[in-house]
C-alpha positions in Angstrom: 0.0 0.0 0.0 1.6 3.5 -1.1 0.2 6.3 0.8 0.4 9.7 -1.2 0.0 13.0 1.3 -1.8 15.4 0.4 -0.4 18.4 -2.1 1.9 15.4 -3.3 2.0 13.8 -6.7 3.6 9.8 -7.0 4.4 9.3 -10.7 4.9 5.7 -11.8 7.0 5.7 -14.9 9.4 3.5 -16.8 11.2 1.1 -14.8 8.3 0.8 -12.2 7.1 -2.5 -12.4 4.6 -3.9 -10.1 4.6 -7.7 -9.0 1.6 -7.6 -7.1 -1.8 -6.1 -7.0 -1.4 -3.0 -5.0 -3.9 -0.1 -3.3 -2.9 3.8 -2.8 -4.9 6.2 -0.7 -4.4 9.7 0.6 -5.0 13.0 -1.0 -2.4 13.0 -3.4 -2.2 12.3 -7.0 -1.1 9.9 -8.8 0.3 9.9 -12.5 0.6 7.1 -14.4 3.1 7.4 -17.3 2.6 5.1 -20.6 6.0 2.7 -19.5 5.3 1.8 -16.4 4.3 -1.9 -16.3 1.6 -2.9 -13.9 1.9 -6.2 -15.3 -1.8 -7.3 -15.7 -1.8 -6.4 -12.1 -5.1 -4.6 -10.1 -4.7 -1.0 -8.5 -6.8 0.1 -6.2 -6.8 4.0 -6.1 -8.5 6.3 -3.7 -6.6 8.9 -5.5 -7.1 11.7 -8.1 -5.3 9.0 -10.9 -4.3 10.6 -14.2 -3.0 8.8 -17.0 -0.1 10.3 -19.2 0.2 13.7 -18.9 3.6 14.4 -20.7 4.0 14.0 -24.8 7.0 12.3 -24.3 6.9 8.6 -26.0 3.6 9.5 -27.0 2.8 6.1 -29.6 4.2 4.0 -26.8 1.2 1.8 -25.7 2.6 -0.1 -22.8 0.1 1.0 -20.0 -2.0 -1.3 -20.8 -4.0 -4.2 -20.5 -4.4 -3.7 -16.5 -7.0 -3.4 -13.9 -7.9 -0.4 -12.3 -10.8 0.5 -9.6 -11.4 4.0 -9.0 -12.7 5.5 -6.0 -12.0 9.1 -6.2 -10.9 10.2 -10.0 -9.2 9.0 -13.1 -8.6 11.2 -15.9 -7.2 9.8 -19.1 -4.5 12.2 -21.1 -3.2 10.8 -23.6 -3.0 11.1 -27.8 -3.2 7.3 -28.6 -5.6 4.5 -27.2 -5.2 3.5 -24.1 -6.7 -0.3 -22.8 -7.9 -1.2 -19.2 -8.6 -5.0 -18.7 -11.0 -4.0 -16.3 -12.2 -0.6 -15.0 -14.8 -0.3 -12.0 -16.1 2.9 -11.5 -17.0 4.2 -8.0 -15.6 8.1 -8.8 -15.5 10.6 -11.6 -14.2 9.3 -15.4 -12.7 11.8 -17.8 -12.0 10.5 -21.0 -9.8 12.8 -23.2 -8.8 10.1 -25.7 -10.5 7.0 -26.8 -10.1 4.5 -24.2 -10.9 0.8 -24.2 -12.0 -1.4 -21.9 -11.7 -5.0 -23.3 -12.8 -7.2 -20.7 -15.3 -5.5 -17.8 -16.7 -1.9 -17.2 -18.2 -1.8 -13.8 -20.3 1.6 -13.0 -20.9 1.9 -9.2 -21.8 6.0 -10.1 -19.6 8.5 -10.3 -19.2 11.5 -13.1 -18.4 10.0 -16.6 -17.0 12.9 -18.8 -16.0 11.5 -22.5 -14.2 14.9 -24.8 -16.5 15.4 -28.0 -15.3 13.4 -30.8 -14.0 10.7 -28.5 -15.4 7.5 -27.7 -15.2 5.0 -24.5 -15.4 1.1 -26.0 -16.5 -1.3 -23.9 -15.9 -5.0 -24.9 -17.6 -8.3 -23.2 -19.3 -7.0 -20.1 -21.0 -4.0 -18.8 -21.9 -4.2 -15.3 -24.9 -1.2 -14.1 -25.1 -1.3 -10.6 -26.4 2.7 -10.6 -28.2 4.4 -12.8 -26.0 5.2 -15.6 -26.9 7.1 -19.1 -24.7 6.7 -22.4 -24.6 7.7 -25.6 -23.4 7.6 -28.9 -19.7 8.2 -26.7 -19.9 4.5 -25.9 -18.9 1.8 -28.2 -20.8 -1.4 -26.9 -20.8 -2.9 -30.3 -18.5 -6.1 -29.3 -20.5 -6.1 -25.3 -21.8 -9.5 -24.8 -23.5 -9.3 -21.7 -25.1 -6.2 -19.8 -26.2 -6.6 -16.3 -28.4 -3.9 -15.0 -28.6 -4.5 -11.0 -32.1 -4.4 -9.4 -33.6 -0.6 -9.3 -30.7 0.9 -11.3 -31.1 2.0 -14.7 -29.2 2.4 -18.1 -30.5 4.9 -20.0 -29.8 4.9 -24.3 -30.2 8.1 -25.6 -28.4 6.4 -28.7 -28.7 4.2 -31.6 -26.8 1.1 -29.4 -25.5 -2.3 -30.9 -25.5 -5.2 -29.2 -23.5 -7.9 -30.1 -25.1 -10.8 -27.8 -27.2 -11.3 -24.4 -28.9 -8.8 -21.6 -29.2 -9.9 -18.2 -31.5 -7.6 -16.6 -32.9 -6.9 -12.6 -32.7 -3.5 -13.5 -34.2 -1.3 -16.3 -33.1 -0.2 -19.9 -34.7 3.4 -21.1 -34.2 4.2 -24.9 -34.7 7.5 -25.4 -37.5 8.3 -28.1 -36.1 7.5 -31.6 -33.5 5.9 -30.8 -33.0 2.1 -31.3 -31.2 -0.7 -29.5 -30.2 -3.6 -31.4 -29.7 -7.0 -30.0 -28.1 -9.4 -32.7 -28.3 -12.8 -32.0 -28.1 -14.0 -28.5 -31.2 -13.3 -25.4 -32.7 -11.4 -23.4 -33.2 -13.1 -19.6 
């Protein structure tokens, strides 16, 4: 556990590599450069958390393919795409470049901010467990499961693609002429 004081910014850069899954509180900051190597790993960040701030290295994809869950902020700088594994959602979201999250988005509520001509693509599984609303921001097209919790709802004000199944407890609202597709696959 890395404890970050407040006023104070930790930057994880090249070289950093973590072994373990690992958790960081405070009031601090943390910045996450493109070359640091979290090795598949989870971090757990009660943190503002912003990813790549500098230009330097900028088609350098490395930060990658990790899990992250957010409790306070994350804010996504960067010029190239950038891919969580899986991103659960308890804070604010800013999304200044497209952003991927290839295996499971998990919205607890919390902010989501996505910079006009930018998209946030979800792949395999959206979890709802507040009421969330998205748009033609989100890419859902390869999502093959949604699971609204019980009382929550996701809210389309969008013409949405999906690829396979729902799995619903919750509610879906489609805003009025606008269409969700379900390709193949159920409803249950």
């Amino acid at each position: 556990k890395i404890t970050i004081d407040d006023g104070k910014t930790f930057l994880v850069e090249k070289g950093f590599n973590i072994n373990n899954d690992f958790e960081i509180d405070g009031g601090g900051k943390l910045i996450l450069d493109r070359k640091a190597d979290l090795n598949s790993k989870t971090l757990t960040a009660d943190v503002d958390v912003e990813i790549n701030p500098s230009n330097e290295n900028k088609h350098n994809n490395a930060l990658s393919n990790f899990n992250i869950i957010v409790n306070k902020s994350l804010t996504v700088n960067r010029d190239n795409n950038i891919t969580f594994k899986e991103l659960t959602l308890n804070g604010a979201l800013s999304i200044n470049y497209n952003s991927t999250v290839s295996d499971k988005f998990t919205y607890n509520g919390g902010n989501i901010t996505i910079a006009n001509g930018k998209k946030l693509t979800l792949k395999k599984a959206l979890i709802v467990n507040a009421d969330l609303t998205i748009d033609d921001k989100f890419d859902i097209t390869e999502v093959t499961s949604i699971k609204v919790k019980d009382g929550c709802t996701l809210t389309i004000n969008g013409n949405l693609v999906l690829a396979k199944s729902l799995t619903l407890d919750g509610n879906i609202a489609v805003s009025d002429g606008k269409i969700l597709t379900i390709s193949g696959g159920q409803i249950t």
